[in-house]
N, C-alpha and C positions, 0 to 999 in steps of 0.2 A: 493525461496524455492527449483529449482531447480537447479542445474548446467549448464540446456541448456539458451542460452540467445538467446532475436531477432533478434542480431545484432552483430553476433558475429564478433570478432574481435582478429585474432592470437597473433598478437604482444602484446596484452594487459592481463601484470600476474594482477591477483590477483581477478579476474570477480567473481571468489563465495567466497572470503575472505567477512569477518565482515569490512564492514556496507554493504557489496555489494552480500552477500551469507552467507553461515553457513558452509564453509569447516573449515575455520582456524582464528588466530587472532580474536576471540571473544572475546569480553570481562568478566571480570571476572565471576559477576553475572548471566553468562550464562554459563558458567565452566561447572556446578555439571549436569544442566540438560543435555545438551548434551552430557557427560561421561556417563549417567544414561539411559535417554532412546535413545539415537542417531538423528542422523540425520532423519531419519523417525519420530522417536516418536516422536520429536518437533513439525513437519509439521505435521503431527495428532491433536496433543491440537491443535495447530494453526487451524483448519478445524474444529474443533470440535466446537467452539468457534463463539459466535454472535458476528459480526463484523458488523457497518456501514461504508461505503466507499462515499468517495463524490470526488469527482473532477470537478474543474472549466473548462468551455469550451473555456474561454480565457488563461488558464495557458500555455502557447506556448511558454514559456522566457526557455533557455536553464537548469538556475539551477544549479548543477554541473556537469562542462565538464571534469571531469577525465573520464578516455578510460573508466574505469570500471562502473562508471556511465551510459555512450553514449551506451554500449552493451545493457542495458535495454529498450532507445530509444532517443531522442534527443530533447525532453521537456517533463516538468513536466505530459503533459495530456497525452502523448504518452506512457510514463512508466507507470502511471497510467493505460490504455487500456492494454498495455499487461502483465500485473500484473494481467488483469479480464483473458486474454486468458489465462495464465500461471496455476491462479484457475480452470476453465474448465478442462484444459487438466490433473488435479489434480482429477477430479470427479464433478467438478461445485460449485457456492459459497457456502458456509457452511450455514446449516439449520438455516435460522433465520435473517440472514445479509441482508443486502441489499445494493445498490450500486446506489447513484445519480449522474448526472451529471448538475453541474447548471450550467445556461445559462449567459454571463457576467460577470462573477467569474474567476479571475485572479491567482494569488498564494498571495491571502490575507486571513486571519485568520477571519475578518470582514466578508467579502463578504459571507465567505461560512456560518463560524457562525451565521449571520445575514441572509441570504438567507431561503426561505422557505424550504425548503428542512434540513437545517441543523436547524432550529428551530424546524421544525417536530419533529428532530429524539431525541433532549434532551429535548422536551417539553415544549416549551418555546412559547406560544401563543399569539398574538399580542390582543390586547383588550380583554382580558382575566382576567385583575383585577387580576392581580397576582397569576390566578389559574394554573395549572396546566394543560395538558390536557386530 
């Protein structure tokens, strides 16, 4: 959401390009909004917005090693951690969000879905008889 990165890295164009920032090459479906409220007003709704966040404390596998990737940090849980400082330095995480970190949770969809933490948050309750929680 910003243009500073943790790990900056000169040689490397394109660090806040779409998928890796909001300067340029975005995609279409995100056209209108960014000509309309800018780069700020995006990262506002973005802020404004209940977000859960979870990250696996085993996700350490690199993921993608493009430079513009590796500027955010050099595995998955690491970009994820400075994705929380990058929030902070933003004004702190958005009224309502929250942010897990499971334990033994790799970069599996399983893990984290299935994890208590990620059952919590879509309500999904073990011996629960189908209820809800």
């Amino acid at each position: 959401m910003t243009e500073d990165r943790p790990t900056p890295d000169e040689a490397c164009e394109g660090v806040d390009s779409y998928k890796y920032g909001l300067s340029e090459k975005l995609p279409g479906y995100a056209l209108a909004d960014v000509k309309t409220l800018g780069r700020e007003g995006v990262v506002q709704r973005y802020l404004a917005r209940k977000i859960h966040y979870a990250f696996g404390l085993a996700d350490n596998g690199p993921g993608d090693t493009r430079c513009q990737a590796t500027t955010q940090g050099a595995s998955h849980l690491e970009r994820g951690r400075n994705f929380m400082t990058m929030l902070e330095g933003l004004g702190g995480l958005p009224a309502g969000s929250t942010v897990d970190y499971v334990a033994g949770a790799t970069h599996s969809a399983d893990e984290m879905a299935f994890s208590a933490e990620g059952m919590e948050k879509v309500c999904i309750c073990p011996n629960s008889a189908g209820k809800t929680c």
